[in-house]
PLY file of the C-alpha trace (Angstrom):
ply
format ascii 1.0
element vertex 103
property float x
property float y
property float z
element edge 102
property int vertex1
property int vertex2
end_header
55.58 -17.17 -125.19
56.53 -20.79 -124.92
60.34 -19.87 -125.61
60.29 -18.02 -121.91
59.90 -21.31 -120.55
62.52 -23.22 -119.43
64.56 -20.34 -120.57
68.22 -20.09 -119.06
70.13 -17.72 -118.95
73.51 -17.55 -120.14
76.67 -15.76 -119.36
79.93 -15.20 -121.10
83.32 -15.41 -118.75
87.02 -15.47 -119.19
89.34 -17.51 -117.22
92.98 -16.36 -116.21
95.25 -17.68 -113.55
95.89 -15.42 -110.47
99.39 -15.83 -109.92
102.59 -16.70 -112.06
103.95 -14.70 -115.43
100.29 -15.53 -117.18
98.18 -13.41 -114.51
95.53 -11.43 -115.39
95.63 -12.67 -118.97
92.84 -14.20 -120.08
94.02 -17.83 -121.45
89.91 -19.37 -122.50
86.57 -17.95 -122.61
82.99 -19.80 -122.36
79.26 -19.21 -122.66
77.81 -20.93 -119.26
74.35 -21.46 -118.92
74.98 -22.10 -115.61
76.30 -19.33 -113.15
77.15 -21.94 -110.15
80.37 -21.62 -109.03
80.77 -24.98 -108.94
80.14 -25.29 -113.05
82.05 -22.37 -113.33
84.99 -23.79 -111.35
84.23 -27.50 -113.87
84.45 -25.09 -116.88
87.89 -23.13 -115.78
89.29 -26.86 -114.60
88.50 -28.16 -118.25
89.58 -25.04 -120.12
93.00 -24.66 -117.86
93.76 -28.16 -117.50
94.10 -28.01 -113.73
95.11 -31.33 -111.62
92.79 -32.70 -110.10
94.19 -31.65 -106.66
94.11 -28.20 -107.80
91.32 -28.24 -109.50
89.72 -29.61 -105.62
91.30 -26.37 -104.06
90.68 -24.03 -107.38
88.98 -20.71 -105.58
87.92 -18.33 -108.11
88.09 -13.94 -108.10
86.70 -11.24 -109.93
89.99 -9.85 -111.88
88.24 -6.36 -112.01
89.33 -2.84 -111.95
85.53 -1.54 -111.25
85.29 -1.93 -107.71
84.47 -5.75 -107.66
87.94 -6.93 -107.98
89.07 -9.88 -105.67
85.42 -10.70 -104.99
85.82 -14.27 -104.36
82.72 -16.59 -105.79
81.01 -18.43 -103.06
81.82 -22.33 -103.89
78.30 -24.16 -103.67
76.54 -21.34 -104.67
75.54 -19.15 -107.42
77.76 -16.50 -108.88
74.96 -14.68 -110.72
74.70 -11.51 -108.82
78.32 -11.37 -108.96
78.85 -11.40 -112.77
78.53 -9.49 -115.29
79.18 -10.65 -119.29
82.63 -10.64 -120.40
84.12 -11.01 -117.08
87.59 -11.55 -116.38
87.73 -14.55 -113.59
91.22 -15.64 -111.34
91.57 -18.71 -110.99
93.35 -19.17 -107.71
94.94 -22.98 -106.86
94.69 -21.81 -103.20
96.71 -18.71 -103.33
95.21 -15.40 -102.26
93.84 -12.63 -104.70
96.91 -10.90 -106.29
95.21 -9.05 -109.19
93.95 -5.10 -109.03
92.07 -3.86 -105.75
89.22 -1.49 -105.68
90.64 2.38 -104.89
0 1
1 2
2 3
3 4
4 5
5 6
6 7
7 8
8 9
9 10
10 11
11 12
12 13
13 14
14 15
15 16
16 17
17 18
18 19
19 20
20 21
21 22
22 23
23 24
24 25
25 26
26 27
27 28
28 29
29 30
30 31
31 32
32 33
33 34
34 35
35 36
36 37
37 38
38 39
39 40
40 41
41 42
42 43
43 44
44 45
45 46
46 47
47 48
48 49
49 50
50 51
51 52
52 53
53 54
54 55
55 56
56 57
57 58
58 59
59 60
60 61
61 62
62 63
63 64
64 65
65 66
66 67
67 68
68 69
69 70
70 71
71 72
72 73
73 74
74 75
75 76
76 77
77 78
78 79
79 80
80 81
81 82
82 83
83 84
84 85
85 86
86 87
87 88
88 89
89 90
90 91
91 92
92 93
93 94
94 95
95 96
96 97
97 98
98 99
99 100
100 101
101 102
């Protein structure tokens, strides 16, 4: 019983840029505990090794083919409802969505 408490959750994401020759490949992958966008965006800065001016304008999609693709996370908020494990996230340095659209 005790292990419930406290308990977090956690969550297992790709990151892949959204524009450029690399797009929609997935370049790192992490296990967050936290699904704020703002920890996400921390993570994908870290992992990509974004500027720190890009990293201050980073925006980050769904890169999905199931409907949800170009969902944009909301930045100060939490992305849980929006994710699913083994997610494929765009990292965007201020660009719009480019990767695949919902039919």
């Amino acid at each position: 019983f005790f292990f419930c408490v406290g308990y977090m959750s956690t969550i297992r994401v790709s990151f892949c840029l959204n524009a450029g020759a690399k797009a929609g490949q997935p370049l790192a992958t992490v296990v967050a505990r936290d699904s704020a966008t703002e920890a996400l965006l921390q993570a994908a800065s870290n992992k990509l090794r974004l500027k720190k001016k890009d990293a201050a304008a980073a925006r980050l999609f769904v890169w999905s083919k199931d409907g949800r693709g170009g969902t944009e996370l909301p930045r100060g908020g939490s992305a849980a409802a929006l994710l699913r494990n083994d997610d494929l996230l765009a990292v965007s340095v201020g660009e719009a969505y480019s990767g695949p659209r919902p039919a």
